[in-house]
C-alpha positions as a Markdown table, in Angstrom:
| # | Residue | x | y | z |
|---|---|---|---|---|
| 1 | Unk | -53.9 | -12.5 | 55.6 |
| 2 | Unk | -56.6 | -13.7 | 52.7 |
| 3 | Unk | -57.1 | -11.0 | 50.0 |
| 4 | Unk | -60.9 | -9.7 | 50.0 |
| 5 | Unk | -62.8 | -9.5 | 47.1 |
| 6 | Unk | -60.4 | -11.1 | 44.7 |
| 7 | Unk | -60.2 | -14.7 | 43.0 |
| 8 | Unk | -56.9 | -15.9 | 41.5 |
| 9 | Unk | -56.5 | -16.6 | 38.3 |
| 10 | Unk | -53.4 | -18.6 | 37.3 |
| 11 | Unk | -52.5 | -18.3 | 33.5 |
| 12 | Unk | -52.2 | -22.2 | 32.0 |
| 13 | Unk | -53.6 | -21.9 | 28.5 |
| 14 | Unk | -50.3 | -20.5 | 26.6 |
| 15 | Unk | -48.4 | -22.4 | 23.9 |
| 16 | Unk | -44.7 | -23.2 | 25.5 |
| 17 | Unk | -42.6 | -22.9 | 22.8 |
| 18 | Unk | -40.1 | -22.5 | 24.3 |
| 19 | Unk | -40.6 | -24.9 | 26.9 |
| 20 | Unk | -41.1 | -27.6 | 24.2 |
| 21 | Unk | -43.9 | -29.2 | 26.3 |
| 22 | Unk | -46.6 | -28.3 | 28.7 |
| 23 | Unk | -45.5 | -25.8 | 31.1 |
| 24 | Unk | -48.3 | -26.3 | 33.9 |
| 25 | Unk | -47.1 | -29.8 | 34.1 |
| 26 | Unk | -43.5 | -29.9 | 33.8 |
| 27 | Unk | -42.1 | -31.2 | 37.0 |
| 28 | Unk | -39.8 | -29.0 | 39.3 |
| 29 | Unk | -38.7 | -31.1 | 42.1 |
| 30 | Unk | -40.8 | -33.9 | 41.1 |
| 31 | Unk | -44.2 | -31.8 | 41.3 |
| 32 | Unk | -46.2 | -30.2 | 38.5 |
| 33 | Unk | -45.2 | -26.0 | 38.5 |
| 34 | Unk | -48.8 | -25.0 | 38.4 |
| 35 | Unk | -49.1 | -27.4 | 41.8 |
| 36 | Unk | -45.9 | -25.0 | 43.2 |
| 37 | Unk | -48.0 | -21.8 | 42.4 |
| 38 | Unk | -51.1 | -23.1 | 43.6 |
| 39 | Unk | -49.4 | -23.9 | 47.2 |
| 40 | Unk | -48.8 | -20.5 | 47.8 |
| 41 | Unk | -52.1 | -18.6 | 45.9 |
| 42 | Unk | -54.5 | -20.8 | 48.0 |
| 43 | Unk | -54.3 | -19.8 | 50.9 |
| 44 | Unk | -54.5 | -16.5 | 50.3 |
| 45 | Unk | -57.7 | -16.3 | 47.7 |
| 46 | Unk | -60.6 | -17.7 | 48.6 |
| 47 | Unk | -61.0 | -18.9 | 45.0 |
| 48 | Unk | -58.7 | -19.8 | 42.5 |
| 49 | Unk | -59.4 | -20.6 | 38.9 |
| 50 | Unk | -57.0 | -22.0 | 36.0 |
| 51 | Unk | -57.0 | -20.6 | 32.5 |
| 52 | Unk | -57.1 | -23.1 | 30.1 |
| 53 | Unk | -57.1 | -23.6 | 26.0 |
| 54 | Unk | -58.8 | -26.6 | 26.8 |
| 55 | Unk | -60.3 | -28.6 | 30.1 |
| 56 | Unk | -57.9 | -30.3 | 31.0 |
| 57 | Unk | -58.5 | -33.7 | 33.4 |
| 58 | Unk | -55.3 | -33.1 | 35.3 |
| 59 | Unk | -56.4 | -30.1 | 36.9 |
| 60 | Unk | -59.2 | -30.2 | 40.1 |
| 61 | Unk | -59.4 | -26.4 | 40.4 |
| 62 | Unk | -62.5 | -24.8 | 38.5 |
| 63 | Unk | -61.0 | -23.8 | 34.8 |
| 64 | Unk | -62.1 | -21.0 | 32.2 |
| 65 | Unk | -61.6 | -22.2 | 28.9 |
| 66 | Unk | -60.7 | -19.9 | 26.4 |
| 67 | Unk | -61.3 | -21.1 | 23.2 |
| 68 | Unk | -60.8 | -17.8 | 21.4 |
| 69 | Unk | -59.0 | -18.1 | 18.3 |
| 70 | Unk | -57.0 | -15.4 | 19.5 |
| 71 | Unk | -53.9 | -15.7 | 21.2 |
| 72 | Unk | -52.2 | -14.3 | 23.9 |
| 73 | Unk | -52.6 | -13.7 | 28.2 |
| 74 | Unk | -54.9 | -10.6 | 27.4 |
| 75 | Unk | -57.2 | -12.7 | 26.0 |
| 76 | Unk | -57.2 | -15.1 | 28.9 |
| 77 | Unk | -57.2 | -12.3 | 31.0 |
| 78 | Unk | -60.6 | -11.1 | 29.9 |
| 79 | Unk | -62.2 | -14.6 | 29.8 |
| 80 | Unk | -61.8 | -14.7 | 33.3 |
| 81 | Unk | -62.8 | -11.1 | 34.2 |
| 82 | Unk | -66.2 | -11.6 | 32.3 |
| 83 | Unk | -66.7 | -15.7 | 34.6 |
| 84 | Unk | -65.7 | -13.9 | 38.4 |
| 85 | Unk | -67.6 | -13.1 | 40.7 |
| 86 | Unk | -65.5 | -10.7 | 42.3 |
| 87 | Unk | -64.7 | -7.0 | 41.3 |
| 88 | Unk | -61.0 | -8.1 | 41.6 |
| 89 | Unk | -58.3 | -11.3 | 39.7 |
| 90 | Unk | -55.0 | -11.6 | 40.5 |
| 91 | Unk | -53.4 | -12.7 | 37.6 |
| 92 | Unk | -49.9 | -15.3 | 38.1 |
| 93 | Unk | -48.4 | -17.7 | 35.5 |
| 94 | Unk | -48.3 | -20.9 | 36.2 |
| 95 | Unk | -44.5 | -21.0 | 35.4 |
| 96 | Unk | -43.8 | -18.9 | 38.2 |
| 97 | Unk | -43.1 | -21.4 | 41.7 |
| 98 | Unk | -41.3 | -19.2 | 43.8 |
| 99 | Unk | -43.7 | -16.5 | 44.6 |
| 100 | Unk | -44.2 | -14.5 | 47.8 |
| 101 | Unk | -47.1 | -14.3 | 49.8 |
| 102 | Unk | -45.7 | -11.1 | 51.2 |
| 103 | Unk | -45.7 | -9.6 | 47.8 |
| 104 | Unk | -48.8 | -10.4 | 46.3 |
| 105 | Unk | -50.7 | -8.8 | 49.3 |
| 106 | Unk | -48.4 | -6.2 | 49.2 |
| 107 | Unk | -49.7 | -5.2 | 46.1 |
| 108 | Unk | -53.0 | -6.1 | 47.0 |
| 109 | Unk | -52.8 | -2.7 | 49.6 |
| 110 | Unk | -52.8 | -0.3 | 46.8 |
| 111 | Unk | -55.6 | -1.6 | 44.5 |
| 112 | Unk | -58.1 | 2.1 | 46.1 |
| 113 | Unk | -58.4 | 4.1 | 42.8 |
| 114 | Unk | -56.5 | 1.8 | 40.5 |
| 115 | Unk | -57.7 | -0.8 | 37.5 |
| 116 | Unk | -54.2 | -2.4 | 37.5 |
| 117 | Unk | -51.3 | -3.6 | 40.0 |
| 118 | Unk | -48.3 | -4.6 | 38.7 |
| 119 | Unk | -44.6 | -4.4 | 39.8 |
| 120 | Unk | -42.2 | -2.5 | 37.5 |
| 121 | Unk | -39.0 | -4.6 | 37.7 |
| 122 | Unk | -35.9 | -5.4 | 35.2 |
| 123 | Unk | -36.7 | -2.4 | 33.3 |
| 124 | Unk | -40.2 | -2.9 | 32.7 |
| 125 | Unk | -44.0 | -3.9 | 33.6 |
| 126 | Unk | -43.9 | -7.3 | 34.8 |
| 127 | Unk | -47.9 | -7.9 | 33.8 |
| 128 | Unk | -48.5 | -11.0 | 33.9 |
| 129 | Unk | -48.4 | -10.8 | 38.3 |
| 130 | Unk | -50.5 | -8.7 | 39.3 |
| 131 | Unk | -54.2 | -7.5 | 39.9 |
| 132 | Unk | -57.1 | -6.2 | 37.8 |
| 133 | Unk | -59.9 | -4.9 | 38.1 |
| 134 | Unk | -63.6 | -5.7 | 36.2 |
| 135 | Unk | -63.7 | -2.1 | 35.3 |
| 136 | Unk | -60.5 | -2.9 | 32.6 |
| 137 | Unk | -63.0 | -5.0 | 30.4 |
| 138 | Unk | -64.7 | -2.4 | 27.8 |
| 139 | Unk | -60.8 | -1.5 | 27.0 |
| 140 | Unk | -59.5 | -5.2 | 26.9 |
| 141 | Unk | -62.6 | -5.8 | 24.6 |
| 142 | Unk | -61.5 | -2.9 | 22.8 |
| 143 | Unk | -58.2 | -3.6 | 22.0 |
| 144 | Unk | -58.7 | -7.1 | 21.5 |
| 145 | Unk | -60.8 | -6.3 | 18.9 |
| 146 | Unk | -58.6 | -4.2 | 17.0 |
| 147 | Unk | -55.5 | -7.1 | 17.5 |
| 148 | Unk | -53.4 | -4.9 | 20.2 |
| 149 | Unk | -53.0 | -7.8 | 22.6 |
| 150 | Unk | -49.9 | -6.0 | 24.5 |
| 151 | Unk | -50.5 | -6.1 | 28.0 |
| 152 | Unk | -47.9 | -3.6 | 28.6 |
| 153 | Unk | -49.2 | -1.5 | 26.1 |
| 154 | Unk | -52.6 | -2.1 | 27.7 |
| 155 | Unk | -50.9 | -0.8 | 31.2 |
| 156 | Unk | -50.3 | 2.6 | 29.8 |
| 157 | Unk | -53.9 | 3.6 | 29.3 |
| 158 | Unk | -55.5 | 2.1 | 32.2 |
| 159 | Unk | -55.5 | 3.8 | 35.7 |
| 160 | Unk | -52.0 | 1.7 | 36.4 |
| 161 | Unk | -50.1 | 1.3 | 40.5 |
| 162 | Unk | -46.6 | 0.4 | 39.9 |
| 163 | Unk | -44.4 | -1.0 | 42.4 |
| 164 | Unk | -40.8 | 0.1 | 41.9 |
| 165 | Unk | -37.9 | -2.3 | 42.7 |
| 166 | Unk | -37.2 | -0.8 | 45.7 |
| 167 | Unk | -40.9 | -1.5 | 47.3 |
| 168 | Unk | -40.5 | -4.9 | 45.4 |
| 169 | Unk | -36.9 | -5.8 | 47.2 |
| 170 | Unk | -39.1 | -4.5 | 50.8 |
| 171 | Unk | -40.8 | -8.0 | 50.7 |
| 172 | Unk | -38.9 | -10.1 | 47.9 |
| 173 | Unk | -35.8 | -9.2 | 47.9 |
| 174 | Unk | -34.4 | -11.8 | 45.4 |
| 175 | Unk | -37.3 | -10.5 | 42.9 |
| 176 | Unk | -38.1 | -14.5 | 43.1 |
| 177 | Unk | -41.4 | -13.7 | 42.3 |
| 178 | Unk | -41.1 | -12.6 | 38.8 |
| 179 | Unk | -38.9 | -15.4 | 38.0 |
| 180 | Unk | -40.6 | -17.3 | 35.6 |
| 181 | Unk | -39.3 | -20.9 | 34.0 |
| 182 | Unk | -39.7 | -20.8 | 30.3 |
| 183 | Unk | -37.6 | -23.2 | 29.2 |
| 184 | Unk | -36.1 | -26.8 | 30.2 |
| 185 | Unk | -32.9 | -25.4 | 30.9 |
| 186 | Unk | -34.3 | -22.8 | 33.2 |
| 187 | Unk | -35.4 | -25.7 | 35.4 |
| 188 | Unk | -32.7 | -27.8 | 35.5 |
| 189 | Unk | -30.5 | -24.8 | 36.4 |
| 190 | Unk | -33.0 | -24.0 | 39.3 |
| 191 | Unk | -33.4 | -27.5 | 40.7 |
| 192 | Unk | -29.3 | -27.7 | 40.8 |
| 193 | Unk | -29.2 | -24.7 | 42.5 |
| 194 | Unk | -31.4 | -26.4 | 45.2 |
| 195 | Unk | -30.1 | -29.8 | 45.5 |
């Protein structure tokens, strides 16, 4: 079922380090991981935009370019709060191929009365899946401005829905989700895995 008055925002603009190149368009399985997270987010958004450093010709979905000097997803984050049109984003990385439709509107069920949804898994907030609302802006702004760029930090002052493990494991119960591919390594291991 589509998720009202929400546009997708999948996070592309970050630096891989660690990855050593390009993360949106490292292959997995001989297609691009941002094309993998795209699949499943489409369907269910009836937009869905790209955060970008830069516009990048590779890429047919609308893009917000943030070309902030500052670093970091919050920053991202905001750009794209201050371009939708809807009250809502749901925010994914684009290194993350193996997420569950079932989870995402899961969470989308307990946005009444909250700014933030995020899941609360491995011991901490996993921020970077997850919704927000327009109202987090004037705080974003806020912090931005004084250089605290935590996003979990950010979680603690904003009116924040957690999903435990246990309401995670309900509709994802291999936490796929939140498994995100930072490095080369964290590919090949997958893609043997799924020979």
């Amino acid at each position: 079922m589509p998720v009202s008055d929400c546009t997708a925002v999948i996070l592309a603009g970050g630096e891989s380090r660690r990855m050593g190149k390009d993360k949106a368009s490292t292959l997995l399985h001989g297609k691009p991981l941002l094309q993998h997270v795209l699949v499943q987010v489409e369907p269910l958004f009836s937009d869905v935009l790209i955060s970008v450093r830069e516009l990048r010709a590779d890429i047919v979905n609308q893009q917000i370019v943030d070309d902030s000097t500052d670093r970091g997803p919050m920053v991202g984050i905001k750009a794209a709060l201050e371009q939708v049109q809807t009250p809502w984003i749901f925010v994914i990385g684009c290194d993350m191929p193996f997420v569950s439709t079932e989870l995402i509107q899961q969470l989308a069920l307990h946005r009444d009365g909250h700014q933030a949804v995020v899941t609360h898994v491995f011991d901490r907030p996993q921020p970077l899946f997850g919704f927000y609302s327009k109202s987090c802006l004037p705080l974003m702004a806020e912090r931005i401005e004084q250089g605290e760029r935590s996003m979990i930090r950010l979680l603690d002052v904003l009116h924040t829905c957690m999903l435990s493990e246990l309401q995670v494991k309900t509709v994802d119960p291999q936490f796929s989700s939140l498994m995100s591919l930072d490095t080369i390594e964290d590919v090949s291991r997958v893609e043997s895995m799924h020979e």
